[in-house]
MARSE-324451 format. One line per field, with one value per atom (N, C-alpha, C, O): x, z, y; residue in three letters. Coordinates in steps of 0.02 Angstrom, whole numbers, plus 32768, in hexadecimal, padded with zeros to 4 digits. Example, Ala and Ser with C-alpha at 12.3 -4.5 7.8 and 13.67 -1.06 7.14 Angstrom:
% MARSE-324451
east	8294_8267_8294_82C8_8282_82AC_8285_829E
up	8186_8186_8186_81A7_8162_8165_818A_8192
north	7EE4_7F1F_7F5B_7F5A_7F90_7FCB_8002_8039
aa	ALA_ALA_ALA_ALA_SER_SER_SER_SER
% end
This chain:
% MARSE-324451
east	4CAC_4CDE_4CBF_4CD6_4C8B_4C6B_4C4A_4C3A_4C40_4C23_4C66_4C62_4C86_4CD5_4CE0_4CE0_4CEE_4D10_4CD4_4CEE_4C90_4C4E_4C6C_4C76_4C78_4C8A_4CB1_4CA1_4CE7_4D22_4D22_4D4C_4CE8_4CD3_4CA0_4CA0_4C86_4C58_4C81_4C85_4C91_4CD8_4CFD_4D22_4D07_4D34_4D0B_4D2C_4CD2_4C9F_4C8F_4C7D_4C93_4C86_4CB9_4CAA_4D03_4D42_4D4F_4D85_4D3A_4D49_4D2D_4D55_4CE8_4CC5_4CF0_4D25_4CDC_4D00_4CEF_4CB9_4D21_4D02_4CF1_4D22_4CBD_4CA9_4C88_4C8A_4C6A_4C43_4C40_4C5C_4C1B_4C2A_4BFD_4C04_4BD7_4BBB_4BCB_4BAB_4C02_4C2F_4C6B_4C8D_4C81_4CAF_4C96_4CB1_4C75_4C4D_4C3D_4C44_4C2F_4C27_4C62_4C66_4C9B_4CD4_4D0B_4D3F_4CE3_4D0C_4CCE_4CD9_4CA8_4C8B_4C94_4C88_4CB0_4CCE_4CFE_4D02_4D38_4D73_4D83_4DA9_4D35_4D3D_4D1C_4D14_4D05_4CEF_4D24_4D20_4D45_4D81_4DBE_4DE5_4DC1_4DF2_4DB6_4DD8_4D8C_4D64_4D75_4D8F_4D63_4D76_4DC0_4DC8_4DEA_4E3F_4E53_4E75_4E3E_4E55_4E33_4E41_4DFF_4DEF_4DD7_4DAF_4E06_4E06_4E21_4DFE_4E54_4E81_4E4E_4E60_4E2D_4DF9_4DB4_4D96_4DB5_4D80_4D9C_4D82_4DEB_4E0C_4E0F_4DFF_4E2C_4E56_4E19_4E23_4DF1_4DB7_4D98_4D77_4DA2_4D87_4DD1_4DDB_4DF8_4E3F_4E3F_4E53_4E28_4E2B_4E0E_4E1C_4DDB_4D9A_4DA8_4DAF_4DAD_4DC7_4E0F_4E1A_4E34_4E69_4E5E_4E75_4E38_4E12_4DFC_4E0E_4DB2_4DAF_4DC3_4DA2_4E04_4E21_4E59_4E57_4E78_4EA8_4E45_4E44_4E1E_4DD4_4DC0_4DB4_4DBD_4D9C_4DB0_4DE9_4D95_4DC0_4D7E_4D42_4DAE_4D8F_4D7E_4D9F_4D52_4D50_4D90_4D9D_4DC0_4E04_4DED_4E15_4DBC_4D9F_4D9B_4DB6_4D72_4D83_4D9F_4D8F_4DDB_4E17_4E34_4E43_4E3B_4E57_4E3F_4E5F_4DFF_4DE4_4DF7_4DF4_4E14_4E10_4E5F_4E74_4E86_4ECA_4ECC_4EEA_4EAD_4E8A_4E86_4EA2_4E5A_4E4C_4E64_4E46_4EA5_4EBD_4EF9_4F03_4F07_4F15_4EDC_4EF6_4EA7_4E7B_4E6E_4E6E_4E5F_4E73_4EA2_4E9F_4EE4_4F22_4F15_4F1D_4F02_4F01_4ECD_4ED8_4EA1_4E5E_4E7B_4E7E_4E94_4EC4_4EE6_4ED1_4F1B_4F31_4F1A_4F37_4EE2_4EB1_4E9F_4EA4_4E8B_4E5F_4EA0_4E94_4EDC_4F0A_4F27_4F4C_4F13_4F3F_4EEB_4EEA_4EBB_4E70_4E83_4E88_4E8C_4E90_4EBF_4EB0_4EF9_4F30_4F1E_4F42_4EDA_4EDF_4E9D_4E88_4E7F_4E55_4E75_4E6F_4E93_4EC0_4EE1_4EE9_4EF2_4F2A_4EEC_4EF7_4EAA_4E70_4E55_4E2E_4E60_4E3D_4E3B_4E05_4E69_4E81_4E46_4E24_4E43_4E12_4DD2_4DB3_4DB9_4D79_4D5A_4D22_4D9B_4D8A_4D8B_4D62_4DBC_4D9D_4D51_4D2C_4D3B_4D04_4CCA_4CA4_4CCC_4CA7_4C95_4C5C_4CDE_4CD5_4CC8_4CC6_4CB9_4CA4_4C62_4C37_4C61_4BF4_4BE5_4BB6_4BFF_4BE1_4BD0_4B9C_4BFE_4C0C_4BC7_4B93_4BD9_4BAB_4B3E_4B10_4B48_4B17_4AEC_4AB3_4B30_4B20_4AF8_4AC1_4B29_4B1F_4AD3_4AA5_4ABE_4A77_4A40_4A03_4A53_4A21_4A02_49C6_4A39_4A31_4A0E_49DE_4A2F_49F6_49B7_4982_49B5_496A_4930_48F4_4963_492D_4923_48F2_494B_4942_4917_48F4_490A_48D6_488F_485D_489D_485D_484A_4814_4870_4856_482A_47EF_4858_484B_47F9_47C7_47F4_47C1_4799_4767_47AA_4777_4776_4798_474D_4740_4715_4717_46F7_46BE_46F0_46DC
up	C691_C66B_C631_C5F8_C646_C60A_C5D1_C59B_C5E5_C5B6_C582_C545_C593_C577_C540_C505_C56D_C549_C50E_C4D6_C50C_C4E8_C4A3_C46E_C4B3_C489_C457_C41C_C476_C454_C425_C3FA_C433_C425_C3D1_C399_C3E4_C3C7_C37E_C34B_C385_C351_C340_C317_C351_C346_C2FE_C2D0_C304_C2DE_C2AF_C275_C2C2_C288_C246_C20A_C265_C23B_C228_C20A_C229_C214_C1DA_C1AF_C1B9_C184_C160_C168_C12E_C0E2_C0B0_C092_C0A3_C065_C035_C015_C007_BFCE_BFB6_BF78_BFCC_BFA1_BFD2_C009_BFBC_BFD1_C021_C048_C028_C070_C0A2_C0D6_C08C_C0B0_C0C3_C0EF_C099_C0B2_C0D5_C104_C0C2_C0FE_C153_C181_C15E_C197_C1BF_C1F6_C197_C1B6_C1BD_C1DA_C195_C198_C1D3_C1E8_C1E3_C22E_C25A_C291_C258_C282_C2A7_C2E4_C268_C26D_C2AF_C2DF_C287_C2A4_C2E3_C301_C2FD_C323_C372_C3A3_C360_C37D_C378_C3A7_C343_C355_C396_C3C8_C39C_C3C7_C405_C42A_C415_C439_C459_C495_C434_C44D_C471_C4A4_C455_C49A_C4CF_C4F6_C4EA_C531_C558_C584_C530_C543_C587_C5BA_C587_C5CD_C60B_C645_C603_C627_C63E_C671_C60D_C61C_C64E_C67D_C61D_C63B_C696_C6BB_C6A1_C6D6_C70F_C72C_C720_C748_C747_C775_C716_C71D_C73A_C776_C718_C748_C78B_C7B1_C79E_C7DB_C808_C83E_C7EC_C815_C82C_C866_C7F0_C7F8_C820_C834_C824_C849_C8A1_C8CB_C8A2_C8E8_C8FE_C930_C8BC_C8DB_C8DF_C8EF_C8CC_C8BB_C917_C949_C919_C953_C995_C9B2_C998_C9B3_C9C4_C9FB_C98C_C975_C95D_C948_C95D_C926_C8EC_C8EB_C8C0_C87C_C848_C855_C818_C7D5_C7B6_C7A5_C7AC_C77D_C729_C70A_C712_C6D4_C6CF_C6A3_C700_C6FF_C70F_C710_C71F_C73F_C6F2_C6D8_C6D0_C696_C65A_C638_C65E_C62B_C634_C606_C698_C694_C68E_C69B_C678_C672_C61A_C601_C600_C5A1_C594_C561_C5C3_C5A4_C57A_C54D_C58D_C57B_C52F_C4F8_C53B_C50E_C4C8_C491_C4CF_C49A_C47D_C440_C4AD_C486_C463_C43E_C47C_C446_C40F_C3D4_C41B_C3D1_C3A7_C36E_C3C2_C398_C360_C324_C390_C367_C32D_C2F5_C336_C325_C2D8_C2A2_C2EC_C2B9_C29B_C261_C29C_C292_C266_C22E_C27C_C242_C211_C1E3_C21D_C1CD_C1A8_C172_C1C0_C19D_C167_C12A_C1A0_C183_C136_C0FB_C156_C122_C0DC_C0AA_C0E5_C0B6_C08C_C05A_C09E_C085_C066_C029_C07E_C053_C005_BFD1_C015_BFD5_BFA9_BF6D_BFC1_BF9F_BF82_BF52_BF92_BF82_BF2C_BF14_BF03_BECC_BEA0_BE72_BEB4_BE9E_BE94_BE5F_BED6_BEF8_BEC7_BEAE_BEC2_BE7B_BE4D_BE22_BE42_BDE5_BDDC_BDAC_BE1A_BE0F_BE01_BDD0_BE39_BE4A_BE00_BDEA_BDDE_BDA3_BD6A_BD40_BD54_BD3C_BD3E_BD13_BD7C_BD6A_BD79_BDA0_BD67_BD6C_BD22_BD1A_BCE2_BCA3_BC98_BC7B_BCB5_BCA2_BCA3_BC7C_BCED_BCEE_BCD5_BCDB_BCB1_BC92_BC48_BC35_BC20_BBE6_BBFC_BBDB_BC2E_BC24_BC47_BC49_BC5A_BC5C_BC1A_BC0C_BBF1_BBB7_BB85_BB5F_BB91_BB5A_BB87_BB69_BBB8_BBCC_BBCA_BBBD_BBDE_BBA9_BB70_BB6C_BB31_BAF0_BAE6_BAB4_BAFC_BB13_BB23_BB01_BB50_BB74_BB2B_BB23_BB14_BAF6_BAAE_BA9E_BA96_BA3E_BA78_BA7B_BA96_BA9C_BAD2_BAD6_BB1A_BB45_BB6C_BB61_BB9D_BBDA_BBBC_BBE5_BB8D_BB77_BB53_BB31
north	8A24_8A02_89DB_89D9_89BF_8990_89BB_89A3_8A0E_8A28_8A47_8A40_8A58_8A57_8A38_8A4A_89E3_89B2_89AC_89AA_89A9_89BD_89DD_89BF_8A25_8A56_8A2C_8A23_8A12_8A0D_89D4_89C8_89B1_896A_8988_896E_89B6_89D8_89F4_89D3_8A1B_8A33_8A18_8A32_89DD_89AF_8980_8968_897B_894E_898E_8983_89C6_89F2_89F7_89F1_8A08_8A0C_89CB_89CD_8996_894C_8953_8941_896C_8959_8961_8981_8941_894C_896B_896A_898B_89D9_89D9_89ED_89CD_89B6_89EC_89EB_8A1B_8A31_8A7F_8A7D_8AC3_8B01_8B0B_8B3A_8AD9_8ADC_8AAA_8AA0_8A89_8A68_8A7A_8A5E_8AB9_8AE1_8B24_8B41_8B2D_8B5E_8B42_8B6B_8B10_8AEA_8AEB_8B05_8AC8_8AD4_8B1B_8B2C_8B2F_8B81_8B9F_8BD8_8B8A_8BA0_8B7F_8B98_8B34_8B32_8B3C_8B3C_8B47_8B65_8B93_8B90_8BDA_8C0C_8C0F_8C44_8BD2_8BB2_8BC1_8BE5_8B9C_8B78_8BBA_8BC0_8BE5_8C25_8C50_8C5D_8C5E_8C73_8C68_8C91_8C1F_8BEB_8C00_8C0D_8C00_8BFC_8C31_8C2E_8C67_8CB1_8CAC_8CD9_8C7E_8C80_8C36_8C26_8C16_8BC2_8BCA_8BC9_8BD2_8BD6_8BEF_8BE6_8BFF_8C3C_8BF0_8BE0_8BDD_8BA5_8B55_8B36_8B49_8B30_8B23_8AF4_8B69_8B6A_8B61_8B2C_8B79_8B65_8B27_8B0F_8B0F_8AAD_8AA5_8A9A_8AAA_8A98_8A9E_8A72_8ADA_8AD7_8AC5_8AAB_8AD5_8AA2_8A5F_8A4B_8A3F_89FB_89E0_89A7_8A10_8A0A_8A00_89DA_8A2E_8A33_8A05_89E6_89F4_89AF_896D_893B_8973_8921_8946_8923_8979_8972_8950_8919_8970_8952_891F_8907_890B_88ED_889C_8898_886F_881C_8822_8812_8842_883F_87F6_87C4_87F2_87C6_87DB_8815_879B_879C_87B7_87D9_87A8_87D5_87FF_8821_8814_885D_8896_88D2_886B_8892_8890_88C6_8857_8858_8891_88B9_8883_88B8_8905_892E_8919_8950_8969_89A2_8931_892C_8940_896F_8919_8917_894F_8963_8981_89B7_89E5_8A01_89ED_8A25_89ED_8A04_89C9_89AA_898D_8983_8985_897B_89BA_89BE_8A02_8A4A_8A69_8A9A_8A36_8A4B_8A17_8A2A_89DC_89C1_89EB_8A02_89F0_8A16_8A43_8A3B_8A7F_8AA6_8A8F_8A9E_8A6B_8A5A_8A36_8A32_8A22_8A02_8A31_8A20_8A6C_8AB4_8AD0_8AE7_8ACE_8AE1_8ABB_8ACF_8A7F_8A5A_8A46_8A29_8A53_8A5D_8A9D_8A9F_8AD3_8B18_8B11_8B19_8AFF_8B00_8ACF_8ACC_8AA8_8A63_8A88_8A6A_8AC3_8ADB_8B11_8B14_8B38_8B6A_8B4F_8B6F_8AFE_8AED_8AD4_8ACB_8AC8_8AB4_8AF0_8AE8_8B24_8B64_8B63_8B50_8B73_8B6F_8B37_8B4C_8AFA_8AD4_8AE2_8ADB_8AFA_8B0E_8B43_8B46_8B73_8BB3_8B9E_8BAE_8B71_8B6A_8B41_8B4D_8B05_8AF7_8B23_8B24_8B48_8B88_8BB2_8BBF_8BC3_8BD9_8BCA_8BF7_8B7C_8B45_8B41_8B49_8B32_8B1E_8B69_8B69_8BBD_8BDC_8BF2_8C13_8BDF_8BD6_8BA7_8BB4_8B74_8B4B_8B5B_8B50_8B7B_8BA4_8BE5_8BF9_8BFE_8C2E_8C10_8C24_8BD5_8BC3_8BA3_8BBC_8B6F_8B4F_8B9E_8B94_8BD3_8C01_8C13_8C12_8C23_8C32_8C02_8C08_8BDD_8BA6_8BA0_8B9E_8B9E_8B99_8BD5_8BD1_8C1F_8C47_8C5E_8C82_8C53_8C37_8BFF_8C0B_8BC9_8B92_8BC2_8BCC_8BD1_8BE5_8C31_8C4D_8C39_8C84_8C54_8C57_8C32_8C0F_8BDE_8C01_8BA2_8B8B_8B94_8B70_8BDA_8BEF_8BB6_8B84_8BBF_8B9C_8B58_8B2A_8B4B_8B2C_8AFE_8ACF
aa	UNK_UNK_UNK_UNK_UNK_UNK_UNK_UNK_UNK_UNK_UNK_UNK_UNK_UNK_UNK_UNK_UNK_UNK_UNK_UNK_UNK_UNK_UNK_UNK_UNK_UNK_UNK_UNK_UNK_UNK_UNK_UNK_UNK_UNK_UNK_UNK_UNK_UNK_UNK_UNK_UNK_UNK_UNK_UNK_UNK_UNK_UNK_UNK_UNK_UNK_UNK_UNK_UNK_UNK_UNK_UNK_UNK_UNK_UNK_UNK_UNK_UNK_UNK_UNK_UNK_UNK_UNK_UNK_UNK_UNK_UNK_UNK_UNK_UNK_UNK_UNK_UNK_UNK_UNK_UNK_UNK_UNK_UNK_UNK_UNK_UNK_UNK_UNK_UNK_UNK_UNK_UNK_UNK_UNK_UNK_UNK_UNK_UNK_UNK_UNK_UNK_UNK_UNK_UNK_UNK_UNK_UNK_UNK_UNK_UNK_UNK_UNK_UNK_UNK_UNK_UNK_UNK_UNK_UNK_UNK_UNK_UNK_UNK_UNK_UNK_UNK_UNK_UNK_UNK_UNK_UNK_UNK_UNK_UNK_UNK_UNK_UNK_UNK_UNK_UNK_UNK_UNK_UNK_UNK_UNK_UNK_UNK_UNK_UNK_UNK_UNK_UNK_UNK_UNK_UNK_UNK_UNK_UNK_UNK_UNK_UNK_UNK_UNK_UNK_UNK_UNK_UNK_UNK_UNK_UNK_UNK_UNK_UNK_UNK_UNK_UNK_UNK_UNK_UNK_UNK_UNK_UNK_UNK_UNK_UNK_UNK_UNK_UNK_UNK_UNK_UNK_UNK_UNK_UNK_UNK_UNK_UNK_UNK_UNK_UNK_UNK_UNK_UNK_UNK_UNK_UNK_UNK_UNK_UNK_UNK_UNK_UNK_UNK_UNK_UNK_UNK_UNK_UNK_UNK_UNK_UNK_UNK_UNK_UNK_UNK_UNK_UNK_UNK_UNK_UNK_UNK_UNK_UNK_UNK_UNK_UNK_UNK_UNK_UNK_UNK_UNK_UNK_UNK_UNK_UNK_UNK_UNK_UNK_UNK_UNK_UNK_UNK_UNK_UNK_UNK_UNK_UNK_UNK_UNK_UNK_UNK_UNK_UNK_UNK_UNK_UNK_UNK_UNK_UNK_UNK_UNK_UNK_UNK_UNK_UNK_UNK_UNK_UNK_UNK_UNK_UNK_UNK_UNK_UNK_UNK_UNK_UNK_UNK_UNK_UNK_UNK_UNK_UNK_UNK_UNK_UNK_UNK_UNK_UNK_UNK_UNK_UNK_UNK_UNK_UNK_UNK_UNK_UNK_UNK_UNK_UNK_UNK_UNK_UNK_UNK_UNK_UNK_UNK_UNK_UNK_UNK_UNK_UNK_UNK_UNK_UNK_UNK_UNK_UNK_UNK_UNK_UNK_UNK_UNK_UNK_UNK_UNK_UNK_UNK_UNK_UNK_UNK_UNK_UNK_UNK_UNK_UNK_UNK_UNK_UNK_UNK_UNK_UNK_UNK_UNK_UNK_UNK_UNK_UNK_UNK_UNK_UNK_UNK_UNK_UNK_UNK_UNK_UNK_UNK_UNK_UNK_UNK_UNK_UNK_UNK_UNK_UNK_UNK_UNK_UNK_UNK_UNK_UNK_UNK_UNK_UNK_UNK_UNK_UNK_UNK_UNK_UNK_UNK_UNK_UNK_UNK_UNK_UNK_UNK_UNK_UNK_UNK_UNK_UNK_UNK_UNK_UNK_UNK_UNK_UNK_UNK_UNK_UNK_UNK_UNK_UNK_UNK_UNK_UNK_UNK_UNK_UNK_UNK_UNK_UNK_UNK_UNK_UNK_UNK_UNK_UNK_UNK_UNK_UNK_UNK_UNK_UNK_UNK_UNK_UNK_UNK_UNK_UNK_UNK_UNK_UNK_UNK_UNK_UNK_UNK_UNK_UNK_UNK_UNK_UNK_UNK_UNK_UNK_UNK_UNK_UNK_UNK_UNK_UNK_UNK_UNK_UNK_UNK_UNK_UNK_UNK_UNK_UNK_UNK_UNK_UNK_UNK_UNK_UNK_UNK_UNK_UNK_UNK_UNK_UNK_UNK_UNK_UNK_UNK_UNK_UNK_UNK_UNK_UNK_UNK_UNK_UNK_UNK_UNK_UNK_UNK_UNK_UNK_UNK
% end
């Protein structure tokens, strides 16, 4: 369970960053795809800590924490989600920006190549 709640804790600190620049959206677009990975066989990871723990609480006199956390679980994975799609969606309406930057300092790069080997041709390395 703690390696779980881990994960989720984990991805959670990944999709939080803030998108500034093209390897900050790469991070979270792996995390993204992180977490779609993640979602077709959550239930699968789920249901065996569930049960486990069910077992041992009818057993057992459990820690009230961590009865709670294993109550959390599946609720901190729907927020996640949840988080993972209005990320998704806030990067999509950013997209548009992202390209014209993109296409901007590539203008821009093109123009200081050029003057720099015109530079380098008229006065050489020396």
């Amino acid at each position: 369970m703690s390696n779980l709640a881990d994960d989720i804790k984990q991805i959670r600190l990944k999709i939080d960053k803030e998108v500034k620049d093209i390897d900050s959206v790469g991070s979270v677009m792996l995390a993204l795809e992180e977490i779609r990975k993640k979602q077709s066989n959550i239930n699968f990871q789920f249901k065996p800590v569930s049960d486990m723990y069910a077992l041992i609480e009818n057993t057992l006199e459990m820690d009230r924490d961590e009865l709670d956390q294993r109550k959390d679980l599946q609720k901190e994975w729907d927020q996640l989600v949840n988080k993972a799609f209005s990320v998704r969606d806030k990067l999509h309406d950013d997209q548009a920006d992202f390209k014209l930057k993109l296409v901007e300092n590539i203008d821009t790069l093109v123009v200081e190549v050029k003057v720099f080997r015109e530079d380098f041709e008229k006065n050489g390395p020396m």
